[in-house]
ROLORO-230695 format. One record per residue (C-alpha): chain; x, y, z. Coordinates in steps of 0.05 Angstrom, whole numbers. Example, Ala and Ser with C-alpha at 12.3 -4.5 7.8 and 13.67 -1.06 7.14 Angstrom:
> c,x,y,z
> A,246,-90,156
> A,273,-21,143
END
This chain:
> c,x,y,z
> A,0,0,0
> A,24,75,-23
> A,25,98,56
> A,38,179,70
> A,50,220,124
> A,-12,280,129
> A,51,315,139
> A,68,294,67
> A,0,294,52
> A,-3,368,70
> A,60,396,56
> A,44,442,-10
> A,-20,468,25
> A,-33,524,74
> A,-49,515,142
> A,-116,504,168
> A,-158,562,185
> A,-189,580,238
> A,-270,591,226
> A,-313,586,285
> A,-385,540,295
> A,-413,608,308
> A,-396,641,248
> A,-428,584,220
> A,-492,593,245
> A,-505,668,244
> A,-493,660,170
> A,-541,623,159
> A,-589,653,213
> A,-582,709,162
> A,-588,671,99
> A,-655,678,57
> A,-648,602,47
> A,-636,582,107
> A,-668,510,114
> A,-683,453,158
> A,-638,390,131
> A,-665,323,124
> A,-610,274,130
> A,-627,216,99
> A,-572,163,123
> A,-559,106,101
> A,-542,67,166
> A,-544,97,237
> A,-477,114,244
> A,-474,185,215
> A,-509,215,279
> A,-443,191,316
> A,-416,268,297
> A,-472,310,319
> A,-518,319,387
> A,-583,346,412
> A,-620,331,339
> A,-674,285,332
> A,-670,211,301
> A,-731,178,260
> A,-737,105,238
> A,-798,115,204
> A,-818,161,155
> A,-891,173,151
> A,-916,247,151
> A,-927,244,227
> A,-870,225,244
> A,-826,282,200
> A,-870,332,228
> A,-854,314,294
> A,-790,322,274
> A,-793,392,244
> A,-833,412,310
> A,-772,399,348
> A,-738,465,316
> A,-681,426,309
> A,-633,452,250
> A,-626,376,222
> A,-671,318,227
> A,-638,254,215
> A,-687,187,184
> A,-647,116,186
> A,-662,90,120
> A,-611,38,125
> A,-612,35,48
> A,-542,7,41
> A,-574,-62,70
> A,-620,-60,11
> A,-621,-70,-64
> A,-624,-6,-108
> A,-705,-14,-126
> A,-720,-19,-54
> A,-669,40,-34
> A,-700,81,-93
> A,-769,77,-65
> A,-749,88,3
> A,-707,158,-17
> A,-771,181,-58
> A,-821,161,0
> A,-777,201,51
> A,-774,260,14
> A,-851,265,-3
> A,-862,257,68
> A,-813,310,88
> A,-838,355,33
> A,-910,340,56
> A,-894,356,136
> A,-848,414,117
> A,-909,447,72
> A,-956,444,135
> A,-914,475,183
> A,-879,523,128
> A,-812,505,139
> A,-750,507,81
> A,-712,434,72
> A,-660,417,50
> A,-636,341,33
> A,-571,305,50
> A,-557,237,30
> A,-509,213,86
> A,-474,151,71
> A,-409,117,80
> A,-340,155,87
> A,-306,99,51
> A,-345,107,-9
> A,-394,48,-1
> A,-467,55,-20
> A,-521,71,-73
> A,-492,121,-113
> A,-499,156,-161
> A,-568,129,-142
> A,-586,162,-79
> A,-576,236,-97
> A,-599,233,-166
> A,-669,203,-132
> A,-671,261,-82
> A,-659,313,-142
> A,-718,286,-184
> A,-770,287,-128
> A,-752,358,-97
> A,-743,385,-178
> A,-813,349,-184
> A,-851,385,-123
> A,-820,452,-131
> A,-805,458,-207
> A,-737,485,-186
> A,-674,457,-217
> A,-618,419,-170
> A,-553,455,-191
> A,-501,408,-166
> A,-485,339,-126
> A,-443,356,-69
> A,-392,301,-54
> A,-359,305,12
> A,-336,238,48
> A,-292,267,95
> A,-294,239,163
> A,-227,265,196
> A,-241,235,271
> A,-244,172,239
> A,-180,181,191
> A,-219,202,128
> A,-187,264,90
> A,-193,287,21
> A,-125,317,-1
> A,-108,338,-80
> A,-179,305,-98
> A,-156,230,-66
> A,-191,202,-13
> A,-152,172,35
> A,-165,125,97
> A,-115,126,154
> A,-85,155,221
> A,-40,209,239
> A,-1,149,283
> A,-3,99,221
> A,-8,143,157
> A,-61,143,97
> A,-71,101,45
> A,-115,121,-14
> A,-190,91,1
> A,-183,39,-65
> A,-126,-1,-30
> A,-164,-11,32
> A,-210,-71,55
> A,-269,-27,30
> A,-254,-12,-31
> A,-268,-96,-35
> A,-338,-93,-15
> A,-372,-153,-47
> A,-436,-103,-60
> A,-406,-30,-58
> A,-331,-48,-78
> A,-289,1,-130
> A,-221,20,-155
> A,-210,86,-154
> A,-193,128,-103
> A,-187,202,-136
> A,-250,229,-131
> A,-275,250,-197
> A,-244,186,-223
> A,-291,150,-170
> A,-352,185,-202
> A,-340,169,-269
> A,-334,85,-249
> A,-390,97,-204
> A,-437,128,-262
> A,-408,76,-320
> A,-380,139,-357
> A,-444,177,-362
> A,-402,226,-322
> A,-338,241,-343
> A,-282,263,-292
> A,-264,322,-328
> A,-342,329,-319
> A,-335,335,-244
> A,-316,399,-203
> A,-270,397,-168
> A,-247,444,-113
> A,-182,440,-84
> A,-149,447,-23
> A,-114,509,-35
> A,-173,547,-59
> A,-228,522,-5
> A,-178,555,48
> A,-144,616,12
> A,-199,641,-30
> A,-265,642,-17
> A,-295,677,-77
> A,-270,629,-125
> A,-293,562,-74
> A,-370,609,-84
> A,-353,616,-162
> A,-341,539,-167
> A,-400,510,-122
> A,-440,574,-166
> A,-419,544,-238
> A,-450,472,-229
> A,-509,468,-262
> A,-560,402,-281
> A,-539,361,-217
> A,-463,368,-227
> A,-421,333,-186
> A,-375,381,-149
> A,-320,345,-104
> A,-286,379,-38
> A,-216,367,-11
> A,-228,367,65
> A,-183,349,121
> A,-205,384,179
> A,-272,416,220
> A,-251,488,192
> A,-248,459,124
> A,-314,435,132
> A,-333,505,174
> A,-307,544,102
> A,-349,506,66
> A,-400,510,100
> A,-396,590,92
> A,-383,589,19
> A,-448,536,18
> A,-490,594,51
> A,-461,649,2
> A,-479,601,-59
> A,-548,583,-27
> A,-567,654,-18
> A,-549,670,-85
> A,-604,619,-117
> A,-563,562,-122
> A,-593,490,-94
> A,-555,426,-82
> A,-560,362,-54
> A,-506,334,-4
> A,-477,273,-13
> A,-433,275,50
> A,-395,232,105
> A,-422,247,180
> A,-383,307,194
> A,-410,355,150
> A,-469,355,182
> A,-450,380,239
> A,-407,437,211
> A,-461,455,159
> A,-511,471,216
> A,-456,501,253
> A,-460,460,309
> A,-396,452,362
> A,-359,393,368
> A,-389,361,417
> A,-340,323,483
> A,-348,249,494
> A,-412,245,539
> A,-400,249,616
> A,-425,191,664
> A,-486,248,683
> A,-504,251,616
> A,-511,180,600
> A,-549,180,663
> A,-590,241,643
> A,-608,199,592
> A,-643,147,616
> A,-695,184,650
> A,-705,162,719
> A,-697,92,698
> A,-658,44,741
> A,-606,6,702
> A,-602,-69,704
> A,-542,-100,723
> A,-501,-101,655
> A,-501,-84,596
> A,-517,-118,518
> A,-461,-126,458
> A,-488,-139,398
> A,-436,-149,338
> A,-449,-155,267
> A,-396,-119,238
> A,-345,-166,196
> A,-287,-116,177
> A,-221,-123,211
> A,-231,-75,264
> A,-285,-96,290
> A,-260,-168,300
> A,-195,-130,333
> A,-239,-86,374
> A,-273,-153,400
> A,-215,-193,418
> A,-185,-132,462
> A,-256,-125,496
> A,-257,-202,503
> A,-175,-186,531
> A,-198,-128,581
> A,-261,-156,615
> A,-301,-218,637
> A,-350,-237,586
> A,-407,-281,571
> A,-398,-300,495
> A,-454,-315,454
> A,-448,-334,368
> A,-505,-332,322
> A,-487,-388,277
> A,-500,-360,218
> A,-497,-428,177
> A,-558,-449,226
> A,-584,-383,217
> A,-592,-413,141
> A,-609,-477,150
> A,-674,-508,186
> A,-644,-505,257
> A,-660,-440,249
> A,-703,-416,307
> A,-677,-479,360
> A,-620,-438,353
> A,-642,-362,367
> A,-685,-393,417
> A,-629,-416,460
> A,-591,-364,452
> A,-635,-313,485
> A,-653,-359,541
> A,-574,-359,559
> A,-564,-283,543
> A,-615,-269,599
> A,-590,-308,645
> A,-530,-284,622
> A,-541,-216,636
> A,-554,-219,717
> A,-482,-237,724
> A,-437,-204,674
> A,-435,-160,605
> A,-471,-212,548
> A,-439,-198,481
> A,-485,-232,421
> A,-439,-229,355
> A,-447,-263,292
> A,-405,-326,270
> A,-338,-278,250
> A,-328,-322,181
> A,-360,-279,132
> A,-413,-315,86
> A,-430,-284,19
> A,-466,-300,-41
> A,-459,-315,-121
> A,-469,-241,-128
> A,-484,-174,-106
> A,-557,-185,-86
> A,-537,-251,-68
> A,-498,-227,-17
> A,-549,-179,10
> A,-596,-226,11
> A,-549,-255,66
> A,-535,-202,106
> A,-617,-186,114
> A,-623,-261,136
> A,-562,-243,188
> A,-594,-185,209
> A,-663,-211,214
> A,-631,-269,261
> A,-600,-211,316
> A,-664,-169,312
> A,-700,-235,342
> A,-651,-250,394
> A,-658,-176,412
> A,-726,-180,409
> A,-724,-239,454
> A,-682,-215,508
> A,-714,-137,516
> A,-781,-176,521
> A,-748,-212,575
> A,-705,-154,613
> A,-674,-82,604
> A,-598,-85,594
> A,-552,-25,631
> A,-539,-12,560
> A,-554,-31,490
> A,-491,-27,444
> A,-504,-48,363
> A,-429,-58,321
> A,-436,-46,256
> A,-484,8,199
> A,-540,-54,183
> A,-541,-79,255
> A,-549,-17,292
> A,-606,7,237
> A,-645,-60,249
> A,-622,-63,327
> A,-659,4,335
> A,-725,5,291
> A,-740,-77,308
> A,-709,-95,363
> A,-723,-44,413
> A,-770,-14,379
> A,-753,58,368
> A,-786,100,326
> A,-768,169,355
> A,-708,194,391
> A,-655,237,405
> A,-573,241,388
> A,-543,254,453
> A,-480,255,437
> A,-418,212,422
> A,-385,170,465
> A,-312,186,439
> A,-288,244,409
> A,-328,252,346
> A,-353,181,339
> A,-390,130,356
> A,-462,154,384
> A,-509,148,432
> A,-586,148,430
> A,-644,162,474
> A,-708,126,444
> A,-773,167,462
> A,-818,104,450
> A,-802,37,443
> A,-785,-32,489
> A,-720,2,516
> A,-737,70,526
> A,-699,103,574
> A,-639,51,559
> A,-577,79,530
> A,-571,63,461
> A,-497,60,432
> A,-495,61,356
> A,-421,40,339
> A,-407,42,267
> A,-359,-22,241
> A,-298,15,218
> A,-285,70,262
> A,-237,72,337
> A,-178,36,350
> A,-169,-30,376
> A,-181,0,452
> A,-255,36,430
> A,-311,-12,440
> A,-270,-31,510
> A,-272,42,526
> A,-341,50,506
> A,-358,-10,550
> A,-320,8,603
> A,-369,79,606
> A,-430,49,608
> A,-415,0,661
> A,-402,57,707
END
C-alpha cells in the first residue's frame, strides 16, 4: 500500500484556518435560504458526529413533522438503504422525501436534503442523490444545480487531499480509500480512489471526470470567492468534489455553501457524518460524561449489565472484540449464521436468548455473529445474506428486551445498529445525545419503544482503534 504522512499529505498546502461554529450559524441565521436539513442516512452511524438533533426510523408524515416541531436545525431518518437493493433503496429515498416535503409544507418550513452515507465510499450512488434531485425538482419545479460530494470523516482518519480520498491515522499514515478492505466490498466495492475518477466508475461513464468539479485544497482555504464561483458554476446536478481534512475545512465550506445558497443556487449533499454538523454550525461536541448517559435514561434504574451486539465483519471490528474479550469478563454468545440458514434456524435463536438473559444478571452478554464472513454468487446474493443475518440478531434482541432491560444496549456495525434500533427495541423516535468518543460512535435516547430510557450505543464497524468498544464499555458500566 502507497502509505503517507498527512505531513506529506499536507505539505504544499496552507495551514488550516481557523472559522468558528458560530460564524457558521449566524450565517445562515441570516441567509434567505436558510433551511431545515433532512439527512437521509444510510445506516445509523452518521449521527455519531452531531448531538441534541432528533432521530426517525420511520418516515410517515407524522413522524417528519414531529420532527420539524422539534426546531431542530437537522432531522436525521435511518433508512438503512445500504442493507438493501437499489429498487428498494430508490423507493425508500422518494417516499422520505414526499413525506418530508408533505410535513415541511404544513408547518412552512425550508428543507433541505442530505444523503449521508459511507466515508469509505460504499453505497447507492450515483443512485441516492440523483433520486432526491428528481422528487424535490418534481414538487418545486426548481432545478438541483449540483451533487455535493464530501466523504470526509477526519475523527475517523478520512481526509480528502489533492482530490484523493484517503483512509488512515495520523499514528499509522493514509492510504488512498481503493487499496483498503473497502474498496473490496462484495456489494459496494471500486477501484478508484481520486474522486472524480470514483464518479465516473461509479456512473459507467455517463459522467466524465473532467465532468466533475473539483475544488481543491488550496482554494477552499485561501480564497473564498472562487470556492463560491465553483459550487455557483454547477449546473444540471453536477457533481462538485471537496478536498477536506479538517472541521474548519468543513466550517469554510459551510460559509461558501451559505453564500452560494443565498445566491439561488440548490444542491443536494452527498456527504460523510461530519459535515453535518459543521453545515448547521454546530460545536464539536465532548465524549458524553457519566451524568449525561445517566441524564439519559430518564429516571430509569439500570439493570445489572449491559448488551453487545456485533455484526460488523471488517477487521476492526473483530480487533476491537478480541481486546474487549482481553480487558473484561465476558459471557460470549455466536449466532451461527450457517444455522441461521439452515432449518435449525429458530432452536438456535431460541437458546440463545434464554442464555443471554441469564446471562445478563451476572456479567456484560456480548451476542456477535459467526466472524467467518458468508456471501453470495453475487451482489444481491450477498445482501440477501446479510438481511437473513440481520433478521436473526433483531430476534434474539427482540427476545431478550421482552425478557429484561440491559444497563446498555450497544449495536457494532451500519445494518445492525439500523435494524437493532427500529425492530429490536422498537424505536421510532429519539434523540442524538451525543458521542461517546471524540467525534464518533453515538449514543441514542429512544422516546418510544421496548428500551426506552436505555442507552442506546450506535457504533459504526470501521471507526476507533483496537481500545474503543472496550472504552465505550467500560463507560457504560459505570
Amino acid at each position: 500500500m502507497s502509505t503517507q504522512t498527512l505531513e506529506q499529505l499536507l505539505a504544499d498546502y496552507l495551514r488550516d484556518v481557523t472559522v468558528s461554529a458560530s460564524s457558521v450559524r449566524e450565517a445562515d441565521a441570516a441567509s434567505p435560504a436558510q433551511s431545515v436539513l433532512i439527512v437521509l442516512d444510510d445506516d445509523p452511524t452518521g449521527t455519531q458526529s452531531v448531538a441534541d438533533l432528533p432521530v426517525l426510523t420511520a418516515w410517515e408524515e407524522p413522524d417528519l413533522r414531529w420532527a420539524l416541531s422539534t426546531g431542530a436545525p437537522a432531522v436525521y431518518v435511518m433508512t438503512n438503504s445500504r442493507s438493501l437493493s437499489a429498487r428498494d433503496a430508490e423507493k425508500i429515498n422518494r417516499d422520505v422525501v414526499r413525506a418530508a416535503l408533505d410535513a415541511a409544507k404544513e408547518l412552512d418550513r425550508r428543507v433541505t436534503f442530505v444523503s449521508r452515507s459511507d466515508s469509505t465510499l460504499r453505497g447507492h450512488f450515483p443512485l441516492e442523490p440523483n433520486v432526491l434531485a428528481e422528487e424535490v425538482e418534481a414538487a418545486t419545479h426548481e432545478e438541483i444545480d449540483g451533487i455535493l460530494i464530501v466523504p470526509a470523516f477526519g475523527d475517523a482518519g478520512r481526509i480528502t487531499v489533492g482530490g484523493v480520498h484517503y483512509a488512515g491515522s495520523a499514528a499509522d499514515g493514509f492510504v488512498p480509500v481503493g487499496e483498503t478492505e473497502f474498496a473490496k466490498d462484495a456489494t459496494f466495492g471500486y477501484r478508484n480512489s481520486r474522486l472524480v475518477d470514483w464518479v465516473e466508475e461509479k456512473t459507467d461513464g455517463e459522467i466524465l471526470a473532467a465532468d466533475v468539479i473539483a475544488i481543491p485544497l488550496s482554494v477552499l482555504r485561501a480564497d473564498r470567492d472562487e470556492t463560491v464561483r465553483l459550487l455557483r458554476s454547477a449546473s444540471s446536478r453536477q457533481p462538485i468534489v471537496v478536498d477536506i481534512v479538517t472541521e474548519d475545512d468543513l466550517r469554510l465550506l459551510s460559509l461558501a455553501l451559505i453564500e452560494a445558497e443565498s445566491a439561488g443556487s440548490r444542491y443536494i449533499y452527498r456527504v460523510g457524518p461530519p459535515f453535518v454538523r459543521a453545515r448547521i454550525g454546530q460545536e464539536v461536541h465532548a465524549p458524553l460524561t457519566e451524568a449525561e448517559i445517566e441524564a439519559a435514561r430518564g429516571g430509569r434504574e439500570p439493570s445489572p449489565h449491559g448488551l453487545v451486539v456485533v455484526g460488523s465483519h471488517v477487521g476492526l471490528t473483530t480487533r476491537q472484540l478480541n481486546t474487549l474479550r482481553d480487558a473484561r469478563s465476558l459471557i460470549e454468545l455466536e449466532i451461527d449464521v450457517a444455522k441461521v440458514l439452515g432449518p435449525d434456524r429458530d432452536e438456535h435463536l431460541g437458546a440463545l436468548v434464554d442464555e443471554a438473559v441469564a446471562g445478563l444478571s451476572t456479567d456484560t452478554v456480548v451476542v456477535r455473529t459467526s466472524r467467518l464472513l458468508v456471501t453470495g454468487a453475487d451482489a444481491d446474493d450477498s445482501l440477501s445474506i446479510s438481511r437473513q443475518v440481520s433478521a436473526a440478531v433483531v430476534d434474539v434482541v427482540q427476545g431478550i428486551v421482552a425478557q429484561t432491560a440491559p444497563r446498555f444496549v450497544i449495536a457494532k456495525g451500519g445494518i445492525t445498529s439500523s435494524d437493532v434500533a427500529s425492530k429490536g427495541l422498537g424505536i421510532r423516535r429519539a434523540f442524538v445525545v451525543g458521542p461517546m468518543l471524540p467525534g464518533i460512535v453515538s449514543m441514542w435516547s429512544g422516546q418510544d419503544g421496548r428500551a426506552e430510557g436505555v442507552p442506546y450505543i450506535v457504533f459504526a464497524g470501521n471507526v476507533g482503534d483496537e481500545s474503543s468498544l472496550a472504552t465505550v464499555v467500560d463507560t457504560l458500566s459505570l
